[in-house]
VMD Tcl script that draws the C-alpha trace (Angstrom):
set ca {
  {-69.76 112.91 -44.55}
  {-71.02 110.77 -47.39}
  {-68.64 109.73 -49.99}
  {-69.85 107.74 -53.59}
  {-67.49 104.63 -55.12}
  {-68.76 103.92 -58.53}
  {-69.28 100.44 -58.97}
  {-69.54 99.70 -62.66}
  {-71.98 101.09 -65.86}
  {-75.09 98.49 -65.55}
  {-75.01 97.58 -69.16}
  {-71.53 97.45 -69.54}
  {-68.75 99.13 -72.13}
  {-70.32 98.39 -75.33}
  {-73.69 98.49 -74.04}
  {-73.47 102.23 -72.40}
  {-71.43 103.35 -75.51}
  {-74.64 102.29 -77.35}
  {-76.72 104.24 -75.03}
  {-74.72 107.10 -75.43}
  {-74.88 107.07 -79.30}
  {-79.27 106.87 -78.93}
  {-78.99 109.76 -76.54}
  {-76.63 111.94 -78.99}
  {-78.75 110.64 -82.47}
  {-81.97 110.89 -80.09}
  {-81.20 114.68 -79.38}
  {-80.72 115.45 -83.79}
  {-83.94 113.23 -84.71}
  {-85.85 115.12 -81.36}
  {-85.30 118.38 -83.43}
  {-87.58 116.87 -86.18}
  {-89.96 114.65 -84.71}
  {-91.11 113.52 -80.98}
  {-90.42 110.25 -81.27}
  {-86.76 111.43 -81.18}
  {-88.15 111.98 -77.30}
  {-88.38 108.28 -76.76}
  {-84.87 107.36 -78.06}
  {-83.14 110.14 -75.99}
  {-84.79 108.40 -72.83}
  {-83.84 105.27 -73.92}
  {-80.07 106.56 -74.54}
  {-79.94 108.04 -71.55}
  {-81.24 105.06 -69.37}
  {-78.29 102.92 -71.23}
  {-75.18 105.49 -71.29}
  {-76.23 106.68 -67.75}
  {-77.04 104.10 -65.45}
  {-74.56 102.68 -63.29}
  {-73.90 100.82 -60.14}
  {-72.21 102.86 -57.12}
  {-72.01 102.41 -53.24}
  {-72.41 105.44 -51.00}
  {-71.34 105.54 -47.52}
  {-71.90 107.38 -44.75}
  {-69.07 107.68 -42.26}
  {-71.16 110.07 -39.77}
  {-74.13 107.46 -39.50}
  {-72.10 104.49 -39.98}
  {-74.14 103.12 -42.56}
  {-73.60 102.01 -46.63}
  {-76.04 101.48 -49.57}
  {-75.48 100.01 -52.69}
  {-77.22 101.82 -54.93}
  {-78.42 101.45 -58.77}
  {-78.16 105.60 -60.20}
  {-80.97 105.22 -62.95}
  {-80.00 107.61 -65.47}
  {-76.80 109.07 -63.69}
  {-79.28 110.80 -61.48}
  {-81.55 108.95 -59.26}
  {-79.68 106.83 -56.97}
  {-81.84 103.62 -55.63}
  {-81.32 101.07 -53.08}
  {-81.49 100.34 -49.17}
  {-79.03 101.75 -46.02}
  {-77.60 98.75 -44.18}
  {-76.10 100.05 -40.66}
  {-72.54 98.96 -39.86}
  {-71.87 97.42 -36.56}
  {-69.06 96.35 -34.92}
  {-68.42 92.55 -35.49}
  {-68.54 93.38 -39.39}
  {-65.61 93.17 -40.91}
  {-63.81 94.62 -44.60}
  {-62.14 92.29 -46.88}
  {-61.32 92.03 -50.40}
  {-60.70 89.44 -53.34}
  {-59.17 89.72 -57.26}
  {-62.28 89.77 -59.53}
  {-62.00 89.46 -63.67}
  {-65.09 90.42 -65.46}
  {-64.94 89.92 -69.34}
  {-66.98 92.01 -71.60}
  {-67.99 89.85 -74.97}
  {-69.33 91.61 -78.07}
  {-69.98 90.43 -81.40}
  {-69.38 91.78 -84.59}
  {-71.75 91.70 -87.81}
  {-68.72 89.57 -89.18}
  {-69.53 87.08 -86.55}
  {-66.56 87.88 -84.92}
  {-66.41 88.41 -80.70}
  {-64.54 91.30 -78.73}
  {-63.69 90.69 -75.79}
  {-63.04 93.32 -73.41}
  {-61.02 92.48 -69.98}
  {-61.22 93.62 -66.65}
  {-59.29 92.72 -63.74}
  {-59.25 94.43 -60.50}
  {-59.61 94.03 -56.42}
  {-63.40 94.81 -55.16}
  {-63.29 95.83 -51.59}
  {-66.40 94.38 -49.50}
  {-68.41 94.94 -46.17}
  {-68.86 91.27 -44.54}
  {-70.72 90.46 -41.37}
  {-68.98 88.14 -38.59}
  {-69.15 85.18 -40.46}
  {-67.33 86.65 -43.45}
  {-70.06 86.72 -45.93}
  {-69.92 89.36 -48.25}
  {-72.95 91.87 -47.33}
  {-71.93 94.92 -49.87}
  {-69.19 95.73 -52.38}
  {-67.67 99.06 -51.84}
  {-65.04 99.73 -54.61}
  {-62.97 98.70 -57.51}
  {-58.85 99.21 -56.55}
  {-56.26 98.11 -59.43}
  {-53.81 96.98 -57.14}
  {-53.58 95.04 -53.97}
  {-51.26 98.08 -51.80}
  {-54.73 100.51 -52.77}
  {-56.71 97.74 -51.64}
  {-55.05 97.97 -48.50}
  {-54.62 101.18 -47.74}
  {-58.30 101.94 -48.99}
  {-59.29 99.40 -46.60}
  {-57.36 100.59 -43.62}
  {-58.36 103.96 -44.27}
  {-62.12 103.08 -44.35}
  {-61.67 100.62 -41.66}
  {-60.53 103.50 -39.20}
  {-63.23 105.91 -39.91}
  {-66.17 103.40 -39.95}
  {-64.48 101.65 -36.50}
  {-64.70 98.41 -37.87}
  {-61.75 96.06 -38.20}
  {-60.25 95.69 -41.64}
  {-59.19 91.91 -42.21}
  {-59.99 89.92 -45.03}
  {-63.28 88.53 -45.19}
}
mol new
graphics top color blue
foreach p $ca { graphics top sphere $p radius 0.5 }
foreach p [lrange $ca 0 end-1] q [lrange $ca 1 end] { graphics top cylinder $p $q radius 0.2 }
display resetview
């Protein structure tokens, strides 16, 4: 059984809402002229695209993959043995935009990203964003049990 964490968009809040606005103003100008084409490709490459990891509990294995336009997921299967572990750490991520006033938003994030690390606790693959440290560990127990890996912090 294969289950998919989504990660984060790749260009961020303001810069998928952006993409989503070329796709939507791509798909009116489109009805009048091709190059309309071109902007709904790049709107949908923008608004689409995000980060997820995928495992695969029956083949003990885990990819992190890139989903190019919410569709095509990329990236490589790393097997799972034994002597790797899962952990966790708090993670802030701040989003800064800037306004024509020359004035900055700044969006904030702050969460618990659940990892894969090998036997010398490096971190090999994120798996998921948790908003609280009691999902963290049940998330991580629960993985932990059906991967067969031991679930300590990295």
């Amino acid at each position: 059984m294969k289950r998919s964490y989504k990660l984060e968009k790749f260009f961020g809040p303001v810069g998928s809402s952006a993409g989503l606005f070329l796709f939507f103003a791509g798909l009116i100008i489109s009805c009048f002229s091709f190059a309309g084409i071109v902007v709904v490709l790049l709107g949908a490459f923008m608004g689409f695209t995000y980060t997820c990891a995928i495992v695969d509990f029956d083949k003990k294995r885990a990819k992190h993959a890139l989903h190019l336009l919410g569709i095509l997921p990329i990236g490589n299967w790393i097997s799972i043995d034994k002597d790797m572990r899962l952990g966790f750490k708090k993670d802030k991520k701040v989003w800064r935009t800037f306004s024509r006033s020359n004035r900055s938003f700044d969006t904030n994030e702050s969460f618990y990203m659940l990892f894969i690390c090998d036997s010398l606790g490096k971190e090999i693959l994120p798996l998921m964003k948790v908003e609280s440290i009691d999902s963290a560990m049940k998330e991580i127990d629960e993985i932990g049990k059906r991967l067969g890996i031991s679930a300590y912090n990295c």
